[in-house]
N, C-alpha and C positions, 0 to 999 in steps of 0.2 A: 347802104340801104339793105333790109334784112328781107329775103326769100318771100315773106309772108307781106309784108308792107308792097314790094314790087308789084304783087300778085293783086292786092286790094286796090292798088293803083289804077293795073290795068284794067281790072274788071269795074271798076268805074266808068269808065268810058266807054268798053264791052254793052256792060248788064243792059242799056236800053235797048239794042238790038236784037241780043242775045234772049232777052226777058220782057216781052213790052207785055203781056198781059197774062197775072200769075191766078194761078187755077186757087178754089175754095175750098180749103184743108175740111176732110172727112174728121165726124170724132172717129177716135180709137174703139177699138173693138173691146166690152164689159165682159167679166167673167160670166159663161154661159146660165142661165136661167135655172134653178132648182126646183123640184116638188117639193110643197108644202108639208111637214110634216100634219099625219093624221092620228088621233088616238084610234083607231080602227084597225090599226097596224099590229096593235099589240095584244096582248090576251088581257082578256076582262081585270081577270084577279089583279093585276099591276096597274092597270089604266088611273086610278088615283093615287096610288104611290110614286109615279112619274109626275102626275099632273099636279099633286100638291106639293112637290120641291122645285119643281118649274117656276110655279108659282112664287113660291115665299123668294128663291133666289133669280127672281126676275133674270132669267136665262133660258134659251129655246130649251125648250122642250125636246129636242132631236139629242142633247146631250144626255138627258138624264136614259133618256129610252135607250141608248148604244149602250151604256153602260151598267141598266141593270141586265140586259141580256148580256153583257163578257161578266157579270156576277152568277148568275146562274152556269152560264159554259162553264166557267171554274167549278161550282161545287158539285154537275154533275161528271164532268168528266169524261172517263173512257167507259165505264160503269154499266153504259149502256147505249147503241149506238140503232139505226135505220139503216135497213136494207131496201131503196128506191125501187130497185128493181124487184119482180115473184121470185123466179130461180135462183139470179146471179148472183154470184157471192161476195158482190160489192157492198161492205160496209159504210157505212160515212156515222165517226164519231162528229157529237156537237161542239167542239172545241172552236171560240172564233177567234178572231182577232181583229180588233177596231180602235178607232181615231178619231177624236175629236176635232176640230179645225176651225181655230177664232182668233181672235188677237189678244192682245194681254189685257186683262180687267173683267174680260168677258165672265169668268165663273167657271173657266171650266175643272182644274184641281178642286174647290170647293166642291163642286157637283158631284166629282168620284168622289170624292169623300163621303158625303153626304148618302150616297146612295150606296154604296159599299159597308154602310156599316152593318146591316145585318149579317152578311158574311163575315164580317171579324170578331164579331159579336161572336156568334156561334163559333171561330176556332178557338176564342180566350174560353167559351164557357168548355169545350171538347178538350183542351190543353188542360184547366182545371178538375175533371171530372179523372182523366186520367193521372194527373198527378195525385190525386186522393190514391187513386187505387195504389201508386205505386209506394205511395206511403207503407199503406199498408201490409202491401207484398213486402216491402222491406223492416218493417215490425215482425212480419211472422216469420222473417227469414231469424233477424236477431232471435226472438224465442225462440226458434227452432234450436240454431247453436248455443242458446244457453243451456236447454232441456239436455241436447246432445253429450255437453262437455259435463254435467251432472251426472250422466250415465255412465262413462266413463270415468269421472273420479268415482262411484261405487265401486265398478269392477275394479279398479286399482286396489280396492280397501278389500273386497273380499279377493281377491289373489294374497295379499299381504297375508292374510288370517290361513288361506286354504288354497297354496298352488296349482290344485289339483281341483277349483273350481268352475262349473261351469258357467261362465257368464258371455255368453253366445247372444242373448238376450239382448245386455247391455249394448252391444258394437251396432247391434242394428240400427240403423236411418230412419226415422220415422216422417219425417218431414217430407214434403212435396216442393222436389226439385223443378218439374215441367214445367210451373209458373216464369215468364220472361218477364222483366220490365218491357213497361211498352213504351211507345213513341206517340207524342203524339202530331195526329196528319198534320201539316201544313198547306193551305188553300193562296196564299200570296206571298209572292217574293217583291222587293222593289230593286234591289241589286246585287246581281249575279252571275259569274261569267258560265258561259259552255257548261266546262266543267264541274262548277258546282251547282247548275240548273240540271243537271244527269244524277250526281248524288242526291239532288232534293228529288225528281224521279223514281228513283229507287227507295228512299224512304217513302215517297207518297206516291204508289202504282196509281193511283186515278188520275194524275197528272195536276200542273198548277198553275197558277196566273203569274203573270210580271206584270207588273203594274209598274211603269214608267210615266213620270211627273212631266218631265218633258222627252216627248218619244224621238225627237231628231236625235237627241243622245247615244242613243239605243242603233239604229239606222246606222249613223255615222260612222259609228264603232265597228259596226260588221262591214263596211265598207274598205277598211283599212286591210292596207296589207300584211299577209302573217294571218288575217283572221278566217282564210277560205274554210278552216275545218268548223270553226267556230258557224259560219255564215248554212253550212251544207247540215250541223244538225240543227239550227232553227228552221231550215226547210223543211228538213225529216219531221219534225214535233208539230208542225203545223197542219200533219195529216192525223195526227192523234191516237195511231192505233201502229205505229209501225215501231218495230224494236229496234236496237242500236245498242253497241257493244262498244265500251271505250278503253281504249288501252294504251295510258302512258306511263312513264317512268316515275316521275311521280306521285299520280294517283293510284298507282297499280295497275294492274291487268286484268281484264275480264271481268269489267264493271258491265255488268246486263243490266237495260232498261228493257221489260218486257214490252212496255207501249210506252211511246217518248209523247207524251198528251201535253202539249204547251197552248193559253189564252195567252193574249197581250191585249193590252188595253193603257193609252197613255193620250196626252193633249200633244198639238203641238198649234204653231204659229204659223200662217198663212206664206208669212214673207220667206221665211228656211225651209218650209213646204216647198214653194215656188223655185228656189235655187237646188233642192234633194231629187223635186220632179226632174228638172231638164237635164242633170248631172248621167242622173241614173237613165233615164231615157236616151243621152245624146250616143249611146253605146257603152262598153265594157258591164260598169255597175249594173245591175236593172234589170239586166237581161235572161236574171233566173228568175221571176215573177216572186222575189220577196215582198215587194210591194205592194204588189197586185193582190198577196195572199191578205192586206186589209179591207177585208170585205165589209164590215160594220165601219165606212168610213166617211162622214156627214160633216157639209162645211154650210150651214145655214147663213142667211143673212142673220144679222143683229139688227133689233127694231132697236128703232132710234127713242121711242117711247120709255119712259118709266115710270111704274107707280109704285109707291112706298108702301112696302104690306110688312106689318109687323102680328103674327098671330102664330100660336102651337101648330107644333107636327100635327099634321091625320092620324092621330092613336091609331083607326082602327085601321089605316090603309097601309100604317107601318106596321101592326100586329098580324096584316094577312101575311106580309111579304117574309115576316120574321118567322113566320110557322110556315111559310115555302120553301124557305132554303132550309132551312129542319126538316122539310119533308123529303124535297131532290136531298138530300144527302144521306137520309134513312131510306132510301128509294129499296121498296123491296123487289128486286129484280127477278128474280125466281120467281115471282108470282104472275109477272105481267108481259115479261121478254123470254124469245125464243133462243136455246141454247145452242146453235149449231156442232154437226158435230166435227166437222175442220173449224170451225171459227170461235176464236177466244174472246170476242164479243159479244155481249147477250145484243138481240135488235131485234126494234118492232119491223114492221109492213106498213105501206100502207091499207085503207080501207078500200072497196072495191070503187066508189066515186073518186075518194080521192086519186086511187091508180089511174085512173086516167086522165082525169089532169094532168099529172104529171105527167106522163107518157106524152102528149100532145106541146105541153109546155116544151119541155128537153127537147122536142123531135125540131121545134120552131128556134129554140137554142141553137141549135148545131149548124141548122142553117144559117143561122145568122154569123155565126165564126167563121162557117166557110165562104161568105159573099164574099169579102175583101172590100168594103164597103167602109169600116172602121181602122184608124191607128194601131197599129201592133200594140201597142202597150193597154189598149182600151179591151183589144179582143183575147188579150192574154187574162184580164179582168176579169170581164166578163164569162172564162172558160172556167175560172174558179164560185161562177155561181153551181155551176155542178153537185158544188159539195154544199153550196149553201143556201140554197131553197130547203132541199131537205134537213140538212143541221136545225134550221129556224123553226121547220113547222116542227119535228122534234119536241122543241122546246117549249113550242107554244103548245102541244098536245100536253105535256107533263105537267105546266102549270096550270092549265083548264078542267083535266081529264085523267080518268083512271083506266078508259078503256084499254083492250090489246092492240089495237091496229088505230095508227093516226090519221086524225078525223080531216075532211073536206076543208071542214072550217080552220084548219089550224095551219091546213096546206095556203088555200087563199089568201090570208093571211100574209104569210110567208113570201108569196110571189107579190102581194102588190107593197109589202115593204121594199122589197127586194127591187122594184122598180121606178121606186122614190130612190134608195139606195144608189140604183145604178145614175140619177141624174146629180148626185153628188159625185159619185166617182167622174165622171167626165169636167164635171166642174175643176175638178181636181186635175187629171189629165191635162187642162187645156193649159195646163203650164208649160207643158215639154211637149204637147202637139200643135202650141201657136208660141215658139218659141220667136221673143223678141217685143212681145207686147209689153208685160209688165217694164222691160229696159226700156223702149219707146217712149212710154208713159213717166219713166224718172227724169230722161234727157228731157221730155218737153214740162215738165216739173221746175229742174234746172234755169231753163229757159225765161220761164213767164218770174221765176224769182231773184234772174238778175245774175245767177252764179255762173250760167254760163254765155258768152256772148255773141253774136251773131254778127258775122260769119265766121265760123270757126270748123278745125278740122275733126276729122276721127280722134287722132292724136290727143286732142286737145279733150278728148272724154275720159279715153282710159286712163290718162299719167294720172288725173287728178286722184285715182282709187276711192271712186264713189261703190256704195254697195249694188251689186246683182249688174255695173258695167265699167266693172273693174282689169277687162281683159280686153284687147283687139278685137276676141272674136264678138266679144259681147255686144262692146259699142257698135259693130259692123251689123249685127242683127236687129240692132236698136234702130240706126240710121234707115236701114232696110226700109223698116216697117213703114217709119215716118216718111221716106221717099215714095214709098203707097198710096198712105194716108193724105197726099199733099199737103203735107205739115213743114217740107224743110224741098228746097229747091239746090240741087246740086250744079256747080260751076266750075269747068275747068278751063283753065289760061296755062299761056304758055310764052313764059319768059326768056329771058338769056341764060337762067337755070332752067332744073329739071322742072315738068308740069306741076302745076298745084292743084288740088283738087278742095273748094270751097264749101261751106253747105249754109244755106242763109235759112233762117227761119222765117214761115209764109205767116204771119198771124191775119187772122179773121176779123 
């Protein structure tokens, strides 16, 4: 008779004693509750150009809004940054980086697309305008050397005729060598390592987007080991204004980025979310706030609703947004931002309302980091709104306004996104600060579908290598939860072998 039969045996005749009246299984605990997305959120000028591709691709609205703000952070750049504070000579460039978060069918690649295209638009038309030119810098270069080598075969004819001629004339250059072929910017990469995201850098000082399809890729990769140098400049780049100097063997030495300005902006899938959270949080990974640094990072519900709309773009909602990213990119800096004289960044101020909002805001920030009231991983998040209240209202001030100084409204704004914002990030969070729910919820999935059977052990979870409690420890977090929940009643007996430890499912 086999360990496991004994044990069933005995606990048969046990279990009445041991079990005469089983408690009423709790549901499981739902992922935390979000804010509503608002069009209030965002600056006027975009408010229908978000709302009319929401529309046509029946998909939340929180997607298209994240993504035309990491479209703008790309084409403005480093170009020009806010100094929060009067004095201090804390810059904060607009550079963000955000995350979509749905399941598959949901729209979310379609959406960046969709909404992206006035930005590719304008590098294809920028890419074009310069290759005309270069055309024709390289037409006058050929004339030149043809003009040239005609000046010289005369002087060759008058030397033949008269050695003793002067043709000083002829040797001269007439042509204008200071002309360069140019390059033209580049605004988006989709794949890139380290090192050739630094050379794209240095060809485009304003900095650039990575646009990642699916962003677990991305993550994953800088996870791995061998990639620490890789992982420490996308931290660097994520402050937007800091330099970096890279030196290897094969790409050479003393490659200077003056400001390493990197946007990210990619989808990803709730359920590899879920496994990335707990990994990176359970210690090692996680613990430099790469993560945290996705501030634009929105996991809406999906309405179960659909209505079939079939009708044209908003001409005129895509013809504003198409002549704003023309504008932030001809953005005359000189005219409207303060040069400092240590600082390589032109920056506004705020206005005098606005300053103190924010003063009051931050001051209520800081507190709030230091209560200890919050998961480490929530209040390291949240320490990065720092840079990103102001980055926002930034942005919202350039596409509203031409004043000098960033207006009340654009700060406001900014903080009540920003606190929609934050009720997705914890939704996000609660992966890897209530670790063992979602695994709870597959065992008892299992369970009610027959695959797994009752009474059964830990054991008996992980060999089978189901996804997200594929490990001891997993299954042992899953059980946890359920032994909570009064979902699963534990029983141990004790044979002629070693003890068995049982777990029966309670159903309701």
């Amino acid at each position: 008779m086999s360990l496991r039969e004994s044990a069933e045996r005995a606990l048969e005749s046990i279990e009445p004693a041991i079990n005469p009246r089983k408690q009423t299984p709790e549901p499981l605990p739902e992922l935390p509750e979000v804010v509503q997305f608002d069009y209030e959120y965002l600056p006027v000028v975009i408010r229908d150009y978000v709302k009319d591709i929401s529309e046509r691709m029946q998909c939340p609205p929180d997607f298209a809004a994240v993504n035309t703000y990491l479209m703008f952070s790309a084409v403005i750049g480093c170009k020009i940054g806010i100094r929060p504070k009067r004095r201090d000579n804390w810059v904060i460039v607009p550079n963000l980086w955000g995350a979509v978060i749905g399941g598959s069918g949901v729209m979310k690649s379609p959406n960046r697309s969709e909404v992206m295209k006035p930005l590719k638009q304008l590098q294809i038309e920028i890419a074009q305008e310069i290759h005309q030119r270069n055309t024709q810098l390289r037409n006058s270069g050929e004339e030149s050397k043809l003009r040239q080598a005609a000046k010289k075969s005369q002087a060759k004819k008058m030397l033949k005729n008269d050695p003793a001629a002067d043709i000083s004339e002829y040797l001269k250059n007439d042509s204008d060598n200071s002309q360069e072929v140019e390059t033209a910017p580049r605004f988006i990469t989709n794949d890139a390592t380290a090192e050739a995201l630094g050379q794209l850098m240095i060809e485009n000082p304003n900095g650039i987007l990575f646009e990642a399809d699916e962003l677990i890729g991305l993550l994953k990769s800088l996870d791995k080991q061998g990639q620490e140098g890789a992982r420490a400049f996308y931290l660097t780049a994520a402050d937007g204004n800091q330099s970096y100097t890279i030196d290897r063997i094969m790409r050479g030495t003393n490659l200077h980025i003056e400001s390493t300005c990197l946007s990210i902006i990619g989808g990803i899938q709730p359920g590899v979310l879920g496994e990335y959270v707990r990994e990176a949080l359970s210690g090692g990974a996680g613990a430099d706030g790469l993560l945290q640094r996705f501030g634009l990072m929105v996991y809406p519900d999906i309405s179960p609703k659909y209505e079939y709309i079939d009708r044209f773009p908003d001409k005129l909602a895509r013809d504003t947004v198409n002549d704003l990213v023309k504008k932030l990119h001809d953005l005359d800096v000189q005219a409207i931002a303060t040069i400092g004289e240590y600082c390589k960044t032109p920056y506004l101020h705020f206005d005098d309302v606005a300053q103190e909002i924010f003063i009051e805001w931050l001051c209520n920030l800081e507190k709030r980091l230091r209560s200890d009231e919050d998961h480490p991983a929530i209040v390291s998040h949240l320490s990065k709104y720092r840079k990103l209240v102001p980055a926002l209202a930034l942005i919202n001030h350039l596409c509203d306004s031409e004043e000098k100084s960033v207006s009340e409204s654009s700060l406001l704004r900014a903080l009540a996104y920003c606190e929609y914002l934050e009720s997705h990030a914890r939704r996000v969070y609660s992966y890897g600060t209530q670790p063992g729910i979602d695994a709870a919820k597959s065992v008892l999935t299992k369970l009610k579908k027959g695959k797994l059977n009752s009474p059964f052990t830990v054991r008996d979870i992980y060999r089978k290598c189901w996804a997200g409690i594929d490990t001891p420890k997993k299954a042992e977090a899953a059980i946890n939860v359920l032994l909570d929940y009064n979902h699963l009643e534990k029983v141990e007996t004790f044979t002629e072998g070693r003890p068995a430890t049982l777990l029966h499912w309670v159903q309701s």
